[in-house]
C-alpha positions as CSV (number, residue, x, y, z in Angstrom):
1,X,-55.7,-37.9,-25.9
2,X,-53.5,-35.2,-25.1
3,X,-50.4,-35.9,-22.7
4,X,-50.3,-34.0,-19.7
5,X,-47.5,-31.6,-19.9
6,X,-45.7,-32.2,-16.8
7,X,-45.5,-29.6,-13.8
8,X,-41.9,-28.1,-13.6
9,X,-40.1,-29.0,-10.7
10,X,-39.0,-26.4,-8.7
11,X,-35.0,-26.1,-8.6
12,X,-33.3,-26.8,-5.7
13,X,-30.7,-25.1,-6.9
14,X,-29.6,-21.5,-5.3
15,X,-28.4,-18.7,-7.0
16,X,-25.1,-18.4,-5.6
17,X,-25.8,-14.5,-5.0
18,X,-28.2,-15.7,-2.6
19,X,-25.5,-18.3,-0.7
20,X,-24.8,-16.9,2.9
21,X,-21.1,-16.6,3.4
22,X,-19.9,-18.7,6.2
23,X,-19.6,-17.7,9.4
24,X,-15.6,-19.3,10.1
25,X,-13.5,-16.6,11.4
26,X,-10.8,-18.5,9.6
27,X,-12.6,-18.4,6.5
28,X,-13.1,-14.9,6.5
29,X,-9.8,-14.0,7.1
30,X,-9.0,-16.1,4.2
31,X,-11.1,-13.6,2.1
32,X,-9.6,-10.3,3.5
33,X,-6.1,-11.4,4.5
34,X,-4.2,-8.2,2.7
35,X,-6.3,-6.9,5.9
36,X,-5.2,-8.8,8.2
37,X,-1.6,-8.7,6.4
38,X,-1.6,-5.1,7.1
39,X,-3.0,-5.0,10.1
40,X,0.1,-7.0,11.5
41,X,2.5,-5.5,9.3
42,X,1.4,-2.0,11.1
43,X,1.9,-3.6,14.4
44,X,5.2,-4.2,13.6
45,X,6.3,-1.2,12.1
46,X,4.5,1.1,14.5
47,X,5.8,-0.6,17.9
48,X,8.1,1.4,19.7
49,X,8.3,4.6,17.6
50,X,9.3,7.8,19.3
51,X,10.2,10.3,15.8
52,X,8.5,10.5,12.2
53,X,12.4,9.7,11.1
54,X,11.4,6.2,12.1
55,X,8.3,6.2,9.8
56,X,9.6,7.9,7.1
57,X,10.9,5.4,5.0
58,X,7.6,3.5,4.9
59,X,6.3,6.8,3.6
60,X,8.8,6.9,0.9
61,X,8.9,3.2,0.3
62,X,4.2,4.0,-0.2
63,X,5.8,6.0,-3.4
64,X,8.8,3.3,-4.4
65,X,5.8,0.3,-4.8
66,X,3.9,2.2,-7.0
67,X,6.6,3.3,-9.3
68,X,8.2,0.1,-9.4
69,X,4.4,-1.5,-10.8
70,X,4.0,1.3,-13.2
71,X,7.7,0.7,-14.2
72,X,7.5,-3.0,-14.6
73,X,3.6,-2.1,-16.5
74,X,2.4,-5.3,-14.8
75,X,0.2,-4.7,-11.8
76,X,1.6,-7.9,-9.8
77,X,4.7,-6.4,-10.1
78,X,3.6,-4.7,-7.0
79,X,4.1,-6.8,-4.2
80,X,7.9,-8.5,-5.4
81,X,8.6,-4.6,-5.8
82,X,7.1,-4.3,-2.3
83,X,9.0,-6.9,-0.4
84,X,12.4,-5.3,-1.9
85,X,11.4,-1.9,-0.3
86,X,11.3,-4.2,3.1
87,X,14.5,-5.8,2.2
88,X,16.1,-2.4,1.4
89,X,14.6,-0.7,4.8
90,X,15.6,-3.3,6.8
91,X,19.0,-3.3,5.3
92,X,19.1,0.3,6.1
93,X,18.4,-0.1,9.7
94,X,15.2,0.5,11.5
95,X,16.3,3.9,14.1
96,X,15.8,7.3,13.4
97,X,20.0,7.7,13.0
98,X,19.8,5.2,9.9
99,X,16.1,6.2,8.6
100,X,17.9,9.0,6.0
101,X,19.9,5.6,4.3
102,X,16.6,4.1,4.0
103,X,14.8,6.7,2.3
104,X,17.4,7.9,0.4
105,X,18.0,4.6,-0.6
106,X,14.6,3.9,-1.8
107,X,14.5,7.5,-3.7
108,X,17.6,6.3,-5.8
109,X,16.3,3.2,-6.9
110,X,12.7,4.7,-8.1
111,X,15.2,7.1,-10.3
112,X,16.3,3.7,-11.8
113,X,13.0,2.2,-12.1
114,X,11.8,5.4,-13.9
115,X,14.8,5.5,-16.0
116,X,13.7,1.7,-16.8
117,X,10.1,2.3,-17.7
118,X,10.6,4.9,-19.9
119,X,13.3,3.2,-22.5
120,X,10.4,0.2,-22.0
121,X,8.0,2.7,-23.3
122,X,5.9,3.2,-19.8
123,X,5.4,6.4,-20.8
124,X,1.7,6.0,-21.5
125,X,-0.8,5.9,-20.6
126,X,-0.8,9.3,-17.9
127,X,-1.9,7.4,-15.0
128,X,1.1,5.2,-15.2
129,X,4.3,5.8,-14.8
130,X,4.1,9.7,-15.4
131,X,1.6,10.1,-12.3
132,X,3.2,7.5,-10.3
133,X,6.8,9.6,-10.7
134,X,5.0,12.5,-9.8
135,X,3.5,11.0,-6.6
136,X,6.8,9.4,-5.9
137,X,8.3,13.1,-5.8
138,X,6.0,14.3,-3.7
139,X,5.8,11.6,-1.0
140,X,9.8,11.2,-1.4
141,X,9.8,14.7,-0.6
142,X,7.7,15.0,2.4
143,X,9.7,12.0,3.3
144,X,12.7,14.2,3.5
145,X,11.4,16.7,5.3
146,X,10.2,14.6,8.0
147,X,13.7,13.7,8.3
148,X,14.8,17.2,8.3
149,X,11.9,18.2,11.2
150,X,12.0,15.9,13.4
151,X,9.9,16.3,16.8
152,X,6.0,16.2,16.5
153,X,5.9,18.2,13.9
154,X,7.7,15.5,12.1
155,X,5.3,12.7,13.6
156,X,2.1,14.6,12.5
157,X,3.7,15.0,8.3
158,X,4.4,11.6,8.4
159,X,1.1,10.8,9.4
160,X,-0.6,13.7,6.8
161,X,1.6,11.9,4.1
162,X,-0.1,8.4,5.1
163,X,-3.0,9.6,5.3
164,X,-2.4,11.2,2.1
165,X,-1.3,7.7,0.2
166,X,-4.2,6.0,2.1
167,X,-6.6,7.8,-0.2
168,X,-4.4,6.8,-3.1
169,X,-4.8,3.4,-2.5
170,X,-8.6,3.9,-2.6
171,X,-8.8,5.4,-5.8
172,X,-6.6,2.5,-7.3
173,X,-8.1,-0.2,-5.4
174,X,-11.4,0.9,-6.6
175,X,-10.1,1.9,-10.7
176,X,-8.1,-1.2,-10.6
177,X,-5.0,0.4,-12.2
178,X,-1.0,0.1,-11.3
179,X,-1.1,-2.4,-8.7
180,X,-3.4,-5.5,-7.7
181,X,-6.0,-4.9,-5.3
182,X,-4.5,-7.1,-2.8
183,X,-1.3,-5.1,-2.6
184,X,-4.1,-1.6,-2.1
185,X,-5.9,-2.8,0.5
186,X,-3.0,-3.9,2.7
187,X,-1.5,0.0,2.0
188,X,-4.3,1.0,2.5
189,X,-4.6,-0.6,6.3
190,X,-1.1,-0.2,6.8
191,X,-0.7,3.6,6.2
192,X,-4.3,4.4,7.9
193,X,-3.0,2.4,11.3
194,X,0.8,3.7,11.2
195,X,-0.8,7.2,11.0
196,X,-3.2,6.6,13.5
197,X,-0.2,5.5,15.8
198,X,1.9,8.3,14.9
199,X,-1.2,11.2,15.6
200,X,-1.4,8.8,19.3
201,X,2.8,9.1,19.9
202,X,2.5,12.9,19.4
203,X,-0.4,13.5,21.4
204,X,1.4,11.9,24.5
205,X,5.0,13.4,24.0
């Protein structure tokens, strides 16, 4: 007699593509807090501004973490570089009078961190240190002239040059390249609300 082959048992078993996320708020937040990170982060630098001279060292500092990762050619380099651009800000003062230190500070010591990379052979590859310099220049730059402007035409650069480095960390959240992910979606937040703000501020001056 032939033994019955027996009937497969259906797995109870789900593919854990199929598992509904949970529903806790606190769990979620758990999952996007470089969101939430920047969200509050935003709130504080955005309270109270009057001028884009207030702003524009967060502009130049968008520029300073991105050099510092390509420097270092380790993207979790990028949030220690981060928090020293707060600690050098903060240092610097937080008013429009004391805004130039800031930024200028933060200019000189991406010089040094692209002197650094290149005897560590950061050269290579293009989107590395090369590009990040480049992008440092140019938001360094704008920087500067929001300092030199003032008024709203200073507000609405600043915000332009946010705006501008929100869509830079899109592009590197998404390739994965220079910095971690994390530390591109919290820029991302943060310079997409601070420029929201700013557009608001000079709308109602």
């Amino acid at each position: 007699m032939t033994a019955a082959t027996p009937e497969a048992v259906p797995s109870e078993t789900v593919p854990s593509e199929t598992v509904p996320r949970t529903g806790n708020p606190f769990h979620a937040a758990l999952r996007r807090w470089p969101t939430v990170a920047g969200v509050v982060m935003a709130a504080f630098v955005a309270w109270g501004v009057t001028s884009g001279a207030d702003i524009a060292p967060v502009l130049a500092a968008s520029g300073f973490v991105y050099i510092g990762s390509a420097a270092f050619r380790r993207r979790g380099a990028a949030w220690p570089v981060f928090f020293l651009s707060f600690v050098v800000i903060g240092a610097a003062g937080f008013t429009a009078s004391e805004a130039a230190l800031g930024v200028w500070a933060l200019i000189g010591i991406a010089v040094l961190f692209a002197a650094y990379g290149l005897v560590r052979g950061a050269a290579r590859p293009a989107e590395g240190l090369p590009l990040q310099g480049l992008a440092m220049a140019g938001f360094g730059a704008v920087a500067v002239a929001v300092l030199l402007l003032g008024g709203d035409l200073g507000l609405y650069l600043v915000a332009a040059g946010l705006l501008g480095h929100a869509a830079w960390d899109v592009w590197h959240h998404r390739t994965e390249r220079v910095v971690s992910r994390s530390l591109a979606e919290f820029c991302f937040v943060l310079d997409t609300l601070v420029a929201a703000a700013m557009i608001v501020v000079a709308l109602q001056s």
